[in-house]
Backbone as CSV, one residue per row, in Angstrom:
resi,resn,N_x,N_y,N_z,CA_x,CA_y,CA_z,C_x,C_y,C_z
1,UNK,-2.271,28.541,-35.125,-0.868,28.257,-35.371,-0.730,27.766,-36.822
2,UNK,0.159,28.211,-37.615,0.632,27.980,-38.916,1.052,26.535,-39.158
3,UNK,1.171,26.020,-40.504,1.679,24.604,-39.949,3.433,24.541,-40.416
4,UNK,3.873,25.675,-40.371,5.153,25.643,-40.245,5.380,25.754,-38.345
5,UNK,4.490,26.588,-38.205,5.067,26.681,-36.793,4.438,25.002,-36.257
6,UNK,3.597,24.951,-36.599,3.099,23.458,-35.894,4.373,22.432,-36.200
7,UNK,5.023,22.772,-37.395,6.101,21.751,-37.464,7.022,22.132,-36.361
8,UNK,7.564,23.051,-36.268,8.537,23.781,-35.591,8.262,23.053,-33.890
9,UNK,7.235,23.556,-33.741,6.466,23.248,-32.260,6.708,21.586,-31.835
10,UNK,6.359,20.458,-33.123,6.740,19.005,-32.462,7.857,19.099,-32.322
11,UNK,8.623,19.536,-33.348,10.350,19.182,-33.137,10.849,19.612,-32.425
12,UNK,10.784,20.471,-31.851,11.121,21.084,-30.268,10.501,20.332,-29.345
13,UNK,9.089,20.210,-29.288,8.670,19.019,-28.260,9.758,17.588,-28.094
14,UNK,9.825,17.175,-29.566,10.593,15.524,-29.581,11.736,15.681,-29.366
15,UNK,12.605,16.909,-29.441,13.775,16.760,-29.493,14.241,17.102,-28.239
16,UNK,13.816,18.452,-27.561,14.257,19.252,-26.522,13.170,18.974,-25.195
17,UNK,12.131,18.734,-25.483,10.948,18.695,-24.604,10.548,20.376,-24.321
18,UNK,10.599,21.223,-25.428,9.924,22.096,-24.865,9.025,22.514,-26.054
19,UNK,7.946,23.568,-26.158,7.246,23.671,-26.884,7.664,25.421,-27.654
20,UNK,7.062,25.579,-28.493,8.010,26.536,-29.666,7.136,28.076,-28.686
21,UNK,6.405,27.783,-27.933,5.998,29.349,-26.945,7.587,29.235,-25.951
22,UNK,7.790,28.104,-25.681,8.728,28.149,-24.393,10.141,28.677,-25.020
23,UNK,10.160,28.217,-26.663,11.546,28.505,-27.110,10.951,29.808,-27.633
24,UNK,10.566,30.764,-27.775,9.958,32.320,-27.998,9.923,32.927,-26.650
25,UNK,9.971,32.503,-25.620,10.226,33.473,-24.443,11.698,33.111,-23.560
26,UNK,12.154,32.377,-24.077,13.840,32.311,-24.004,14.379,33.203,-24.850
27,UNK,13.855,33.193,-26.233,14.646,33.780,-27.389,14.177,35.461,-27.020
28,UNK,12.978,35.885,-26.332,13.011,36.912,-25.708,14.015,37.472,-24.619
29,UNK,13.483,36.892,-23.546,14.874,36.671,-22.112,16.057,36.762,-23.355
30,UNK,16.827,36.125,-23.612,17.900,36.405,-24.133,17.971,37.880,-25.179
31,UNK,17.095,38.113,-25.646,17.021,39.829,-26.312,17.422,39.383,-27.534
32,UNK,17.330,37.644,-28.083,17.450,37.556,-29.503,18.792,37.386,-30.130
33,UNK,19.413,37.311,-29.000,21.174,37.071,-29.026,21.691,35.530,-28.559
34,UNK,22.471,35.032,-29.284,23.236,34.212,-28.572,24.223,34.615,-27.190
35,UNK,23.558,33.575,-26.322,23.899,33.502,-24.970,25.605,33.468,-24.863
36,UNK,26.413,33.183,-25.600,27.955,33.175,-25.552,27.898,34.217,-26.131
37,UNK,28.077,34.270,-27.880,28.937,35.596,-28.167,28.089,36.842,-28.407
38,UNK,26.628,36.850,-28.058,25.972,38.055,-28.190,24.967,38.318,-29.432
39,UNK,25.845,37.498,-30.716,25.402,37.948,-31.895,23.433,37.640,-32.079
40,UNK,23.046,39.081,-32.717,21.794,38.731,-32.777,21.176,38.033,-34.072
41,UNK,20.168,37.411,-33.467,19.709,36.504,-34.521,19.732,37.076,-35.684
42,UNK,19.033,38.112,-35.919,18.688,38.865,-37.323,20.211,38.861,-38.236
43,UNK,21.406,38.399,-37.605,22.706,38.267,-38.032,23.014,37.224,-39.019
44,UNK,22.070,36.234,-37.832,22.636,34.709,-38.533,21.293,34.571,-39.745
45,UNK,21.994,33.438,-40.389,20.851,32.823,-41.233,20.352,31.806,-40.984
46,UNK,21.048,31.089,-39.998,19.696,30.312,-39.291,19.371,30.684,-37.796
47,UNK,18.208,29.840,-37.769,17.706,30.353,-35.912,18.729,29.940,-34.992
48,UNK,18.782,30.266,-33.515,18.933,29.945,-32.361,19.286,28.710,-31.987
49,UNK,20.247,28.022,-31.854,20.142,26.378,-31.451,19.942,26.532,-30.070
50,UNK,18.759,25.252,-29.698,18.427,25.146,-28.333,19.910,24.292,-27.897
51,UNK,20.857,24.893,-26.715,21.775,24.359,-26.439,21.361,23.417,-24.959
52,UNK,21.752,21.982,-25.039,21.202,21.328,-23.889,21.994,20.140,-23.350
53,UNK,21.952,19.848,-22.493,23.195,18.686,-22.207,22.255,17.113,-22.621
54,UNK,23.181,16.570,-23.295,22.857,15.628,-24.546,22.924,14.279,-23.033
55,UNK,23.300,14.107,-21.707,23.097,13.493,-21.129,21.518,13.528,-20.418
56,UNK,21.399,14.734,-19.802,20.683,15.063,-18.758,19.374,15.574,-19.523
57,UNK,19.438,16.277,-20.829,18.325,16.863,-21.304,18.208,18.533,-20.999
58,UNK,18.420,18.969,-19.949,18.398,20.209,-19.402,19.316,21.251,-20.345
59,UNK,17.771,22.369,-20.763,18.101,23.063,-21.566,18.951,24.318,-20.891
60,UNK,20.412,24.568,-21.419,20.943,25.824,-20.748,20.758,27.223,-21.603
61,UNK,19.860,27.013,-22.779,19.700,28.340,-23.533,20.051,28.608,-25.488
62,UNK,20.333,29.239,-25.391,20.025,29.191,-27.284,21.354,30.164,-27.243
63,UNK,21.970,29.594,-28.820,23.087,29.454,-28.974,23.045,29.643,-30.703
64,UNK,24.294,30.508,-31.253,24.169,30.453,-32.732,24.726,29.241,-33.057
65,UNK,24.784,28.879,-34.297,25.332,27.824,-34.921,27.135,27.807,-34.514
66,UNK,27.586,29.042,-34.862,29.048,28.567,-34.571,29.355,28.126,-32.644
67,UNK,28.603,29.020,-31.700,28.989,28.617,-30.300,29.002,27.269,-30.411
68,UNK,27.619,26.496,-30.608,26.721,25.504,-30.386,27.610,24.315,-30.546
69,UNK,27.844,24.442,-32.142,28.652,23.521,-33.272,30.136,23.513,-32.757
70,UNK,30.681,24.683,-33.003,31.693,24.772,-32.991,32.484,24.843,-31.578
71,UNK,32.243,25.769,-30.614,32.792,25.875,-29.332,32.594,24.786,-28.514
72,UNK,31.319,24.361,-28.254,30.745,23.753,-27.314,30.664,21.733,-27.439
73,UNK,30.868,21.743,-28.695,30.677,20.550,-29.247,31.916,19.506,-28.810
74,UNK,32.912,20.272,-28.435,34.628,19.393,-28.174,34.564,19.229,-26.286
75,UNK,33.436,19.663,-26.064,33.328,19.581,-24.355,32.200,18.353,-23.849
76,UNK,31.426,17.869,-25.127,30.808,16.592,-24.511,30.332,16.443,-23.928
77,UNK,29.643,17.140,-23.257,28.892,17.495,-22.118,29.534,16.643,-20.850
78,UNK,30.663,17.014,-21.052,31.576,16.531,-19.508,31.520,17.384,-18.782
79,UNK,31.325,17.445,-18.139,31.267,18.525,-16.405,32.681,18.534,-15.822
80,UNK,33.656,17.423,-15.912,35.044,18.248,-15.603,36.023,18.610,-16.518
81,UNK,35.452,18.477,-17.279,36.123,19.282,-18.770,35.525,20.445,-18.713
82,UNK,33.972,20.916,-18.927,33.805,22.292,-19.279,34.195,22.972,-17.168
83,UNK,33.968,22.320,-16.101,34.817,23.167,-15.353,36.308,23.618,-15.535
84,UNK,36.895,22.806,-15.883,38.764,22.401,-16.396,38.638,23.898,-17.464
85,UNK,37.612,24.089,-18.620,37.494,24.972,-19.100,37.492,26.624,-18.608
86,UNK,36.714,26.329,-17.898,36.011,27.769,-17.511,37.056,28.068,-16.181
87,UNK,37.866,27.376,-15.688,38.958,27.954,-14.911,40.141,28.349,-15.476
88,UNK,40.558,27.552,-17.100,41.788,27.779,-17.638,41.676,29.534,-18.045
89,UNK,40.200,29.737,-18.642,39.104,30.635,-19.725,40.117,31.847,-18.544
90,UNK,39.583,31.507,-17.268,39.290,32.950,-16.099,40.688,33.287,-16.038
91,UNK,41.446,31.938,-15.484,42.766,32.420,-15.897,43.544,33.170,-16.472
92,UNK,43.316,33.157,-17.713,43.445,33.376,-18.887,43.225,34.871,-19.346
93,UNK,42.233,35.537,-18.484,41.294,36.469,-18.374,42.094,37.566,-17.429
94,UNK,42.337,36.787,-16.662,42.859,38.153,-14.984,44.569,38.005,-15.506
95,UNK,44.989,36.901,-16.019,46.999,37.022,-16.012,47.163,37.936,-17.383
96,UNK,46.053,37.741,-18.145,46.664,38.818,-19.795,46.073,40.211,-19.410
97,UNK,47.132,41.166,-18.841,46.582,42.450,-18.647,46.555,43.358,-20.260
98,UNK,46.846,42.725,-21.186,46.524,43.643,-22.689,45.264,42.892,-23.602
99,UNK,44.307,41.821,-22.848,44.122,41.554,-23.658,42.733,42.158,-23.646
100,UNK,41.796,42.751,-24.361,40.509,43.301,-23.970,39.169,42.860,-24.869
């Protein structure tokens, strides 16, 4: 192992608890895309953010900088906010018949 990746590898250990093989076969499983809007890594200029609930620890997957930062960041890892979310979202989804 390189000692960039060895760096890479603690800080994922200290931060996320997982190790930089575990975040390489997610970033596989996912096909190298962010898990919300798709975009593939080779897009962005930086890597993958491990996205995880800042209470519980539990990693839900890798995320570009704007989902991560930007979308996800105003939900706080509240659980009846991002449900409150994801029902307004569906809503939102089945009543706009033009929107695609």
């Amino acid at each position: 192992m390189t000692l960039k990746n060895k760096r890479r590898d603690s800080l994922l250990r200290s931060r996320y608890g997982i190790t930089l093989k575990e975040y390489n076969a997610l970033h596989r499983i996912q096909k190298r895309k962010c898990s919300i809007c798709g975009k593939p890594q080779q897009e962005l200029k930086k890597r993958l953010d491990v996205d995880h609930n800042h209470k519980t620890g539990y990693i839900r997957g890798l995320l570009c900088p704007y989902c991560n930062r930007k979308l996800l960041k105003y939900l706080k890892d509240d659980k009846k906010r991002t449900q409150g979310l994801i029902k307004y979202l569906q809503r939102a989804l089945e009543g706009d018949k033009k929107w695609k």
